[in-house]
PyMOL CGO cylinders between C-alpha atoms (Angstrom):
from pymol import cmd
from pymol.cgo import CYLINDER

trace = [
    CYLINDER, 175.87, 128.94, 51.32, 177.78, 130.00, 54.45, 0.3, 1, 1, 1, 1, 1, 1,
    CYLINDER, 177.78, 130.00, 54.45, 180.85, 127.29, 55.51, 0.3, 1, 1, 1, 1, 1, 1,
    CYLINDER, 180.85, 127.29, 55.51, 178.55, 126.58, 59.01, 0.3, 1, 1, 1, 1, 1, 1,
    CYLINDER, 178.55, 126.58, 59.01, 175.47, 125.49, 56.61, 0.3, 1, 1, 1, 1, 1, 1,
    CYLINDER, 175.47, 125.49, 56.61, 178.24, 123.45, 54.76, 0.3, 1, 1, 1, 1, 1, 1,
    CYLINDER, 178.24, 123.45, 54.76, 179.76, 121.69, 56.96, 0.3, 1, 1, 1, 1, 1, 1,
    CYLINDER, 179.76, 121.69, 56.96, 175.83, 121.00, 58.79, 0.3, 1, 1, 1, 1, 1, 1,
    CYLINDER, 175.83, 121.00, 58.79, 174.57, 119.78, 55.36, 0.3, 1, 1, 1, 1, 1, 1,
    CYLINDER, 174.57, 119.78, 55.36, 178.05, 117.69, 54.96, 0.3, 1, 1, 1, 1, 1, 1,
    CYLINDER, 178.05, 117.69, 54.96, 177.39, 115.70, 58.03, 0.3, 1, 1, 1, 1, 1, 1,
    CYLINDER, 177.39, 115.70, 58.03, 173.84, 114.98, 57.39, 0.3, 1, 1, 1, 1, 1, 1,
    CYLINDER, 173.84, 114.98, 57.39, 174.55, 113.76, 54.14, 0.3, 1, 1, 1, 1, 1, 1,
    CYLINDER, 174.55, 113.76, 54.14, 176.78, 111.78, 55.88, 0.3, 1, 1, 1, 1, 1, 1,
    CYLINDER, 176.78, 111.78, 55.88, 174.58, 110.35, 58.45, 0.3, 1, 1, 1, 1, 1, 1,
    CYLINDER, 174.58, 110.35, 58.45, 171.80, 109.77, 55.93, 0.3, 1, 1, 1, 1, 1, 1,
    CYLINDER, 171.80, 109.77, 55.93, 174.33, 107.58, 53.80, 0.3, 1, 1, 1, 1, 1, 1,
    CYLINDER, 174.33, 107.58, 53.80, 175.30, 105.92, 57.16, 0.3, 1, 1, 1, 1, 1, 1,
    CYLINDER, 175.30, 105.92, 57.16, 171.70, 105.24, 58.24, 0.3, 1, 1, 1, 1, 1, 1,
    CYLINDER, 171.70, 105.24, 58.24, 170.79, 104.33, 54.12, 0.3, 1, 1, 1, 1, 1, 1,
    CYLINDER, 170.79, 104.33, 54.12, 173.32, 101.75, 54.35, 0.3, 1, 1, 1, 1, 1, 1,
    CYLINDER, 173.32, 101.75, 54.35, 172.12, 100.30, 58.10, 0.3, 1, 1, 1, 1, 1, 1,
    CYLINDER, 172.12, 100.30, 58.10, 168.37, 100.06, 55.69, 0.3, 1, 1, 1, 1, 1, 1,
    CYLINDER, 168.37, 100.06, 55.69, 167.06, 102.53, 58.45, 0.3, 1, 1, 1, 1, 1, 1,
    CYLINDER, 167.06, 102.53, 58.45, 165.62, 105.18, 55.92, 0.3, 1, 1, 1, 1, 1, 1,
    CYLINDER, 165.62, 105.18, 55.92, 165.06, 104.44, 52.27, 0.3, 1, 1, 1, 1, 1, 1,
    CYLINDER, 165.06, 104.44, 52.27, 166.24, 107.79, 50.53, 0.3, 1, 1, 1, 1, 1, 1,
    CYLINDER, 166.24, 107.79, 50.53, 167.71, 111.34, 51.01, 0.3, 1, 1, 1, 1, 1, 1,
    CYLINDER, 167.71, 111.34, 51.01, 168.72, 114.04, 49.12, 0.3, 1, 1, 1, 1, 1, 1,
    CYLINDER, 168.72, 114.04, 49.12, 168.54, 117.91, 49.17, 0.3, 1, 1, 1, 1, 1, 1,
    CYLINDER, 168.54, 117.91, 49.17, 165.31, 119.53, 50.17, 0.3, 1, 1, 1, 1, 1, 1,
    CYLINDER, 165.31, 119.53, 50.17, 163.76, 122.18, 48.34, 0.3, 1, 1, 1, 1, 1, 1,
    CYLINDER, 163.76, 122.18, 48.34, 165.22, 124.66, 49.91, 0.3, 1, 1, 1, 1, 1, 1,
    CYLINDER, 165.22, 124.66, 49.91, 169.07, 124.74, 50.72, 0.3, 1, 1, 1, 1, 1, 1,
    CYLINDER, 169.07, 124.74, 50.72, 168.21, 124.86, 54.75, 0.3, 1, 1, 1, 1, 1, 1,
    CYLINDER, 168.21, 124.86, 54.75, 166.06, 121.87, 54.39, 0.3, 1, 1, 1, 1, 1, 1,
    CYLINDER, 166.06, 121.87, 54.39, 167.39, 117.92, 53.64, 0.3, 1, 1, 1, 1, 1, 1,
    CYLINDER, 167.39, 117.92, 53.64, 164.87, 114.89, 52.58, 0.3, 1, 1, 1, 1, 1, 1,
    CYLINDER, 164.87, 114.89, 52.58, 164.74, 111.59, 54.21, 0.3, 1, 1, 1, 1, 1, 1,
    CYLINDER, 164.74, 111.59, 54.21, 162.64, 109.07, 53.26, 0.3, 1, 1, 1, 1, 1, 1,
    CYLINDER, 162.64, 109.07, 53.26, 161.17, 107.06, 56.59, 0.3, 1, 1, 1, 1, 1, 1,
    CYLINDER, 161.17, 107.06, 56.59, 158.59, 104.47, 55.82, 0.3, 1, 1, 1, 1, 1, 1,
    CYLINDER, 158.59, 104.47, 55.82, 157.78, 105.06, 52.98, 0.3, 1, 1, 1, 1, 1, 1,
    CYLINDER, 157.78, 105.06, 52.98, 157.23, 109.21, 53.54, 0.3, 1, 1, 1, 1, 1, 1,
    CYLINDER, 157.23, 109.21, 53.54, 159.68, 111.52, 52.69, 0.3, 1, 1, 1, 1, 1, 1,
    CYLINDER, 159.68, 111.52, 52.69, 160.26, 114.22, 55.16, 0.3, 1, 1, 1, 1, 1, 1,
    CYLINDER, 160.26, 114.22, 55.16, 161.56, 117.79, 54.48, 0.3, 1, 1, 1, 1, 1, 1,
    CYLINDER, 161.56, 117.79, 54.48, 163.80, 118.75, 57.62, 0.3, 1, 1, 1, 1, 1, 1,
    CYLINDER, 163.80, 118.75, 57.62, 165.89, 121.19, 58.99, 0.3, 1, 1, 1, 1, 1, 1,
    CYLINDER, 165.89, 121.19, 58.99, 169.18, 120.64, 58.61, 0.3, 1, 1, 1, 1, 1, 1,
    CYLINDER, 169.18, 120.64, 58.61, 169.30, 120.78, 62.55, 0.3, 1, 1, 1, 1, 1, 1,
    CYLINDER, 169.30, 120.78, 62.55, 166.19, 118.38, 62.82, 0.3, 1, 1, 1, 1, 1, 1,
    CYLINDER, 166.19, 118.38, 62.82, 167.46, 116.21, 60.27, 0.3, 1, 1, 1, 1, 1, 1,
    CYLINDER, 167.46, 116.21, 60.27, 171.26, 115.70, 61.81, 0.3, 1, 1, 1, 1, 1, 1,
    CYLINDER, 171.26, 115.70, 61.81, 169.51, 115.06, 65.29, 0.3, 1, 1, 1, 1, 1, 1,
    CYLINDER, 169.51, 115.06, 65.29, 166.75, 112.53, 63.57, 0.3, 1, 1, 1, 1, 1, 1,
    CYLINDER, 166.75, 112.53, 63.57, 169.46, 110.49, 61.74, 0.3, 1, 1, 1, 1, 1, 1,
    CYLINDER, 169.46, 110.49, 61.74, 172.02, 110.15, 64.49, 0.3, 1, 1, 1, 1, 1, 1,
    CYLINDER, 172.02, 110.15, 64.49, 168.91, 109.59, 67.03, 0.3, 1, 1, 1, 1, 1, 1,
    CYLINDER, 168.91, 109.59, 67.03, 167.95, 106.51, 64.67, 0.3, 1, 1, 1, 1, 1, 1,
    CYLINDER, 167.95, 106.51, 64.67, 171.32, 105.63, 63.99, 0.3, 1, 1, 1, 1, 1, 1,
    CYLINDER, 171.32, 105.63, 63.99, 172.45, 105.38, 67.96, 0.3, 1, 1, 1, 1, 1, 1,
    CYLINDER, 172.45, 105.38, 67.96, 168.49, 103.81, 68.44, 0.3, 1, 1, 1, 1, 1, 1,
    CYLINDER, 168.49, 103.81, 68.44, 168.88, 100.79, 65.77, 0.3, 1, 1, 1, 1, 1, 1,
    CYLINDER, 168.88, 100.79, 65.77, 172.19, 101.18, 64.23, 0.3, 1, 1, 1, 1, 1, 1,
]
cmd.load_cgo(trace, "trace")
């Protein structure tokens, strides 16, 4: 894994634990696929793009944090 893809996958994890905390998703983790990260939402977990999934959390975060 390239240090960009790091440092992407370091702040998602981040902003999942952030948004995990403010009970705005109910579970993360790594994806199937070392591109991808999964957040649970309501109930459904998602498999994202590291891109999508940085601009979903901090977009939920900014919306109900």
């Amino acid at each position: 894994m390239n240090g960009k893809i790091s440092g992407l996958r370091d702040e998602v994890e981040r902003l999942a634990e952030e948004a995990f905390n403010l009970k705005l998703i109910s579970g993360y983790g790594d994806g199937p696929d070392s591109s991808e990260y999964q957040i649970v939402f309501k109930g459904e977990p998602r498999h994202l793009p590291l891109e999508h999934a940085r601009s979903f959390l901090g977009n939920l975060i900014k919306q109900f944090g």
